[in-house]
Backbone as numpy.savetxt, mean C-alpha at the origin, in Angstrom:
# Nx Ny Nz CAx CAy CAz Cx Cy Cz
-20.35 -38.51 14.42 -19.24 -37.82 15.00 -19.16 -36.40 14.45
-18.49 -35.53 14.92 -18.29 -33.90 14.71 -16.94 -33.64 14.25
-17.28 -33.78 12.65 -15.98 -33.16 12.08 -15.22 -31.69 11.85
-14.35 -31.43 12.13 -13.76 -30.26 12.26 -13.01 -29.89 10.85
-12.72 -29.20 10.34 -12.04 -28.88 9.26 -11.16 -27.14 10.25
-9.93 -27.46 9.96 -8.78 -25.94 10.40 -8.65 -25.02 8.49
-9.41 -24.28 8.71 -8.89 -23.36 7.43 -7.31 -22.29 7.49
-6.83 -22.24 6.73 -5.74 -20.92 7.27 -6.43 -19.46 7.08
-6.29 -18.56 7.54 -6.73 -17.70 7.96 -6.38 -16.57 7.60
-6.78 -16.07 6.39 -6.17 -15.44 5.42 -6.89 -13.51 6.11
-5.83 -12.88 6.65 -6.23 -11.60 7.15 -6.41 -10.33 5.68
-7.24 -9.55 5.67 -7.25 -8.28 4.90 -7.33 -7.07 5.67
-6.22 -5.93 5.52 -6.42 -5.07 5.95 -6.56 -3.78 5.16
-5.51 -4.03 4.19 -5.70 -3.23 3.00 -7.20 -2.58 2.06
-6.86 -1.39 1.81 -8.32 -1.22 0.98 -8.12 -2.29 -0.64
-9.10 -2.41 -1.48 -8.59 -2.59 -2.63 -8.24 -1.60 -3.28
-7.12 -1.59 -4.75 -7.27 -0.65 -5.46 -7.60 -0.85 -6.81
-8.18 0.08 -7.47 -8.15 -0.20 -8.55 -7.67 0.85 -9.65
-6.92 0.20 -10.96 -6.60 0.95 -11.97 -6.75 0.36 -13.47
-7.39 0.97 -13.64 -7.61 1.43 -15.15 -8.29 -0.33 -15.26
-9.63 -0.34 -14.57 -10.05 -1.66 -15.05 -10.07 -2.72 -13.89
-8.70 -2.79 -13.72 -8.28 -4.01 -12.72 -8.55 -3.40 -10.96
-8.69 -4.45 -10.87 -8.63 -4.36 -9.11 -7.92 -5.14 -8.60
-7.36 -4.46 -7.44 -6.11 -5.05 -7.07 -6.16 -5.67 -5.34
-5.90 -6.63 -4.78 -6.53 -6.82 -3.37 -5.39 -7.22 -3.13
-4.44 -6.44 -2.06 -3.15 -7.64 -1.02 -3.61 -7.61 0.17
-2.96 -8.66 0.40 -3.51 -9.40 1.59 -2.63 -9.22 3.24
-2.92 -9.29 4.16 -2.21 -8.92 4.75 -1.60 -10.61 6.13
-0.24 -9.97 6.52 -0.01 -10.93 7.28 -0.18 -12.48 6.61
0.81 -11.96 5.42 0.59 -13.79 4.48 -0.60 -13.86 3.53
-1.25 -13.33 3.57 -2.64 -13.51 2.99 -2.68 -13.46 1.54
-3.08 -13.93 0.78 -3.42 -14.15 -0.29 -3.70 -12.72 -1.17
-2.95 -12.46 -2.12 -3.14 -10.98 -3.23 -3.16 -11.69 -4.20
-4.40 -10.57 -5.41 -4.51 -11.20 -6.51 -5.08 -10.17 -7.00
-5.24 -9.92 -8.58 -5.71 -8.41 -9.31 -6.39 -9.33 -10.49
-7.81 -8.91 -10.68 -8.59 -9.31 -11.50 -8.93 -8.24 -12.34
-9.46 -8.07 -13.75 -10.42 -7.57 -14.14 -11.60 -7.26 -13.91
-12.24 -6.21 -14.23 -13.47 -5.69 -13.70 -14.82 -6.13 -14.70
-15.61 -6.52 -14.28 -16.90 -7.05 -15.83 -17.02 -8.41 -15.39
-18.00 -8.95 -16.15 -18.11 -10.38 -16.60 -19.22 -10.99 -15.47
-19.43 -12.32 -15.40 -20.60 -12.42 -14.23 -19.92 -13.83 -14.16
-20.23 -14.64 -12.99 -20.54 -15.81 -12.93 -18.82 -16.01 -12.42
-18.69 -17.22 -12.49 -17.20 -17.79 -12.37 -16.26 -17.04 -13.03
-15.81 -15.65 -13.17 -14.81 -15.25 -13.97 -13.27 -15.68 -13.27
-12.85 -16.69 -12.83 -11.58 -16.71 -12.26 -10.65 -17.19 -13.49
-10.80 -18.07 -14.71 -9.82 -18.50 -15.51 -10.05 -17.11 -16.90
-11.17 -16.50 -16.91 -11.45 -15.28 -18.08 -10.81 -13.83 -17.31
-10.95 -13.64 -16.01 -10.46 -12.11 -15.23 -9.25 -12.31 -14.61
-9.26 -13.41 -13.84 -7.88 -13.24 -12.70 -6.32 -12.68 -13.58
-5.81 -11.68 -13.33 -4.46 -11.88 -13.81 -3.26 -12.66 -13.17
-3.59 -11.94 -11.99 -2.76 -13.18 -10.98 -3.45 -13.20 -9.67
-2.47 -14.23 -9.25 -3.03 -14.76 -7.83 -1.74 -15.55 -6.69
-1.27 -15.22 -5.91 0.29 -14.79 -4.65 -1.21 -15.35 -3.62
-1.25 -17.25 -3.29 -1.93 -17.51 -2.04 -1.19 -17.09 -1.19
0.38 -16.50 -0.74 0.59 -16.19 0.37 1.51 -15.18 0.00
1.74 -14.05 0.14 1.87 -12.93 -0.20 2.81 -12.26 0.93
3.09 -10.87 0.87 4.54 -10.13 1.46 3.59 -9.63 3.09
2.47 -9.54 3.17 2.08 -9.06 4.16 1.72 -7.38 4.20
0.45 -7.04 3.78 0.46 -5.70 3.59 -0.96 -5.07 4.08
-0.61 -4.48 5.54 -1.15 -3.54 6.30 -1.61 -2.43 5.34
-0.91 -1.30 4.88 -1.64 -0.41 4.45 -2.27 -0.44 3.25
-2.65 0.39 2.19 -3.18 0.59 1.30 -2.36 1.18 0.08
-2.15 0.69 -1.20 -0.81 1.58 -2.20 -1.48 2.65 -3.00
-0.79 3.03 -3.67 -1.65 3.90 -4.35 -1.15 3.20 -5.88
-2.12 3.14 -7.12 -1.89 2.62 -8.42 -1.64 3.88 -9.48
-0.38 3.72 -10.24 -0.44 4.49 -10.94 0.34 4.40 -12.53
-0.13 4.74 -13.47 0.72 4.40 -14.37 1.52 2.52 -14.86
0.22 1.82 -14.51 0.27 0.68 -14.39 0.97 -0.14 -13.26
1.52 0.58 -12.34 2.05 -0.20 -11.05 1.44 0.03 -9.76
1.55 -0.37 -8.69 0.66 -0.29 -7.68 2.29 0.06 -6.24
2.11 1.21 -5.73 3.23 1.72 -4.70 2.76 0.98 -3.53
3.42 0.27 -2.81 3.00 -0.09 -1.64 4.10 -0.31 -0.19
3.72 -0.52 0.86 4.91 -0.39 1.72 4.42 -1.50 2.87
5.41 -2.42 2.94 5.36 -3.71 3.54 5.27 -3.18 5.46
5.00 -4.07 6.01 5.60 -3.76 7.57 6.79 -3.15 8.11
7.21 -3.61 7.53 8.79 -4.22 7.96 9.20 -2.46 7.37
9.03 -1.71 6.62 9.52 -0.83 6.25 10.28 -0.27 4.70
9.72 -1.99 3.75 10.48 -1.89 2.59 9.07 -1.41 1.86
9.12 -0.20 0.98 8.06 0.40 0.10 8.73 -0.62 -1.46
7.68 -1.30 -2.38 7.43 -1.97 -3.22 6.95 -1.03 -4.57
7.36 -1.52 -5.32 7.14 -1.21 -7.05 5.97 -2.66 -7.09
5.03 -2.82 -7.42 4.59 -3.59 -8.39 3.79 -3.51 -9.62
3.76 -4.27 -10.50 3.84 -4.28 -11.54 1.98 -4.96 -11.59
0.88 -4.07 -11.85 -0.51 -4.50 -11.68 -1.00 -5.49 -12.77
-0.44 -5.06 -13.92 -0.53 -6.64 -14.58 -0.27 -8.21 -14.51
1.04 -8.05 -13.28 1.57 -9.37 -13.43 1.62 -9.53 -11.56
1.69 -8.85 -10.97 2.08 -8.74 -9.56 3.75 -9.06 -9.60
4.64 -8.63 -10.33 5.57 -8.88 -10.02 6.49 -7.64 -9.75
7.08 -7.81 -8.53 7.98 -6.85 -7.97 9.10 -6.12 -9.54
8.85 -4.72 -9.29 9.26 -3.51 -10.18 10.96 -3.31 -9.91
10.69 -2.99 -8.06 11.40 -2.64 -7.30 11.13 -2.27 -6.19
12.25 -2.61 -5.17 12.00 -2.38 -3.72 12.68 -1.36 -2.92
12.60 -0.82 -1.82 13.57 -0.03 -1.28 13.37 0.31 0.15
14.31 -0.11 0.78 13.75 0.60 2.85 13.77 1.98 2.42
13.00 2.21 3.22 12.29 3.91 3.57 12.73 4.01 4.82
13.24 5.11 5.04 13.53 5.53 6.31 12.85 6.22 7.87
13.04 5.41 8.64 12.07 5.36 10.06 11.26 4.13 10.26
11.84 2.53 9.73 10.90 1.42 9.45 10.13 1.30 9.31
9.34 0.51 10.36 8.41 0.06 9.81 7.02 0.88 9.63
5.86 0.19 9.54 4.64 1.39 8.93 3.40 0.27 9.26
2.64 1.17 9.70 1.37 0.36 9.03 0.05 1.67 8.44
1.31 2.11 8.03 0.52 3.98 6.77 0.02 3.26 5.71
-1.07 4.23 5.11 -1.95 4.20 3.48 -0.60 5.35 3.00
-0.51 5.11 1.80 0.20 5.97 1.17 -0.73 6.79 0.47
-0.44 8.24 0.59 -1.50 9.14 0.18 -0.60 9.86 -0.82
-1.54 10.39 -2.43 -0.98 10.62 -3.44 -1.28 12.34 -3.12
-0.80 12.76 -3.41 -1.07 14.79 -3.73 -1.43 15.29 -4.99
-2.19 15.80 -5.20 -2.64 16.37 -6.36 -1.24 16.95 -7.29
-0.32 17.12 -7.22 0.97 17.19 -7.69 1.89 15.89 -7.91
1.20 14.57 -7.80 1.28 13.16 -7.85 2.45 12.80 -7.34
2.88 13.50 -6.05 3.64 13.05 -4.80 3.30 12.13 -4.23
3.86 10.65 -3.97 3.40 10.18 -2.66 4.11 10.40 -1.46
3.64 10.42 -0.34 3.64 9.94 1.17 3.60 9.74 1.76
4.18 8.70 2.77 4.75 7.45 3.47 4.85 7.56 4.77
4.47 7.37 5.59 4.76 7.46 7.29 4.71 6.57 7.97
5.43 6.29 8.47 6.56 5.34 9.64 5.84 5.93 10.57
6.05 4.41 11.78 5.62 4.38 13.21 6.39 5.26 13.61
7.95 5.82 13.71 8.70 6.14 13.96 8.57 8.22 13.59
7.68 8.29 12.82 7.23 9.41 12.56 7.82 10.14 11.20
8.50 9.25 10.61 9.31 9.63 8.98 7.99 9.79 7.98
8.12 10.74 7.31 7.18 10.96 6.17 8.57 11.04 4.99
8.31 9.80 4.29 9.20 10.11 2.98 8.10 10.18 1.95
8.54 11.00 1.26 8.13 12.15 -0.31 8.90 11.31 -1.16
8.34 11.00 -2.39 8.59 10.06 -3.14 7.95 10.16 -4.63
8.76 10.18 -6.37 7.66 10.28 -6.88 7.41 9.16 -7.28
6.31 8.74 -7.87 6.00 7.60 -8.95 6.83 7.12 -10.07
7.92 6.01 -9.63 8.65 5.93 -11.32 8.52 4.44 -10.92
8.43 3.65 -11.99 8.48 2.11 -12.17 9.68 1.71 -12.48
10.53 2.68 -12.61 11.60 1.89 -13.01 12.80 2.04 -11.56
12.61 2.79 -11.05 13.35 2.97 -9.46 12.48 4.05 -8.34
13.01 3.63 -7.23 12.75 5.03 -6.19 13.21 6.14 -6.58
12.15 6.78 -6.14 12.82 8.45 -6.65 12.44 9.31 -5.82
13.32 9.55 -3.95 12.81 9.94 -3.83 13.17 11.43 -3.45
12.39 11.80 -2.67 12.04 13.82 -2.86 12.57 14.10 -1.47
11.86 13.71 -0.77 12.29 14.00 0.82 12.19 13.26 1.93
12.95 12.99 3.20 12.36 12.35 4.32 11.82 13.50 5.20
11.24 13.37 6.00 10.72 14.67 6.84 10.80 13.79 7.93
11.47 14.49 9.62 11.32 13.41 11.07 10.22 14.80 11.77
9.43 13.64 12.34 8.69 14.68 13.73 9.45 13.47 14.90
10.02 12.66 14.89 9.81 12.20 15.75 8.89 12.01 16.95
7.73 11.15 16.47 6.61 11.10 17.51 6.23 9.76 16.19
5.98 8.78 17.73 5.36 7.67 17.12 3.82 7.51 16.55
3.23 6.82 15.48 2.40 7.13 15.03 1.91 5.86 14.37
0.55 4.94 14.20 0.02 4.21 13.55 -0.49 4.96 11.98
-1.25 5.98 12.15 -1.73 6.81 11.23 -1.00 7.28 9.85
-2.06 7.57 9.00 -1.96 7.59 7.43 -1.72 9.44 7.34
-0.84 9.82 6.24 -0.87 11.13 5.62 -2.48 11.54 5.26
-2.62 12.68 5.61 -4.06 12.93 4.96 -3.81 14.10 4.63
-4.31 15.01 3.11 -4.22 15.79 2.49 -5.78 16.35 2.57
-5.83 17.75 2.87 -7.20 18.33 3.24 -7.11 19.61 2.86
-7.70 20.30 1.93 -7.42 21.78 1.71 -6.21 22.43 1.34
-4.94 21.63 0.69 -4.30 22.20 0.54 -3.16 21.74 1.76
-4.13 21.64 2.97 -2.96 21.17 3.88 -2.51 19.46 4.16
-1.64 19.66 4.71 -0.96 18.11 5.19 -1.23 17.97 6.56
-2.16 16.75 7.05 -2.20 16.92 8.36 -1.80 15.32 9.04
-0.93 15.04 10.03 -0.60 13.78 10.54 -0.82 13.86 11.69
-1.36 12.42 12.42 -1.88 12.61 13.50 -0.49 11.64 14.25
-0.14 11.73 15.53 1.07 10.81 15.61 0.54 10.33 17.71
1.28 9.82 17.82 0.84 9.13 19.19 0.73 10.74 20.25
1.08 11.57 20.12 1.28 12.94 21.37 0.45 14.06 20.70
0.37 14.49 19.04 0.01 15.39 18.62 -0.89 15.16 17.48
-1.28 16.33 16.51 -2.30 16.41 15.52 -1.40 17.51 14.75
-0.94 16.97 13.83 0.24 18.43 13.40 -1.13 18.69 11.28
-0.39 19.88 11.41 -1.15 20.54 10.17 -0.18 21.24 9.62
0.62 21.21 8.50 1.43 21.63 7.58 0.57 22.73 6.37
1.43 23.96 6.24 0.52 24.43 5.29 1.68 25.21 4.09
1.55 25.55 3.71 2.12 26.85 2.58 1.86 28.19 3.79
């Protein structure tokens, strides 16, 4: 007879990140996140894993790691504190213009920012201990797409336009 086995179906969309050692993988749409150590050969899951969330907040974009926490921003529109040693939530906070499915991009002035379908870029700095943030900016124009920093400039691409911010 022809046995079938149903696995669940664990999606990744996220890049990994890594800091200072560890690498960090969330998972998206439920999927399984977990941050290991970097080194070792063979079975390292009980010597590297720090943790391991089989079903997790659901995370489309990519965070940026810094200063031992990892910034990240759920679907739904709530941007996350976590804590890369332990995976445990820092702190949370809605960002304004919901939801997202943006990479959060850091600035050489260690700004992050955040962009909403809705076309919100919130400016934000890095603190583990709360949001802190700097600015919302609206174009109003809907948008899937990530902040990208190029020369100095800021350029977002949104569902109608290709905008370029400069000094």
């Amino acid at each position: 007879g022809v046995q079938t086995c149903a696995l669940p179906i664990s999606l990744a969309y996220a890049s990994v990140v890594e800091h200072e050692g560890v690498i960090v993988a969330l998972g998206g749409y439920n999927g399984a996140s977990m941050a290991i150590r970097g080194g070792g050969s063979g079975d390292v899951t009980k010597t590297h894993r720090l943790w391991h969330k089989s079903r997790d907040n659901g995370w489309l974009g990519t965070g940026v790691a810094e200063d031992g926490s990892v910034y990240v921003c759920d679907m739904g529109g709530v941007l996350h504190c976590l804590e890369v040693s332990s995976g445990e939530i820092q702190w949370k906070s809605r960002v304004e213009g919901g939801g997202t499915w943006s990479s959060i991009t850091q600035t050489s002035d260690g700004l992050m920012h955040l962009l909403t379908k809705s076309g919100s870029t919130t400016v934000f700095r890095p603190n583990p201990e709360q949001f802190d943030e700097v600015a919302v900016n609206e174009l109003n124009e809907t948008t899937n797409a990530s902040v990208v920093i190029a020369g100095g400039e800021v350029f977002i691409r949104t569902d109608d336009a290709l905008w370029c911010f400069a000094k």
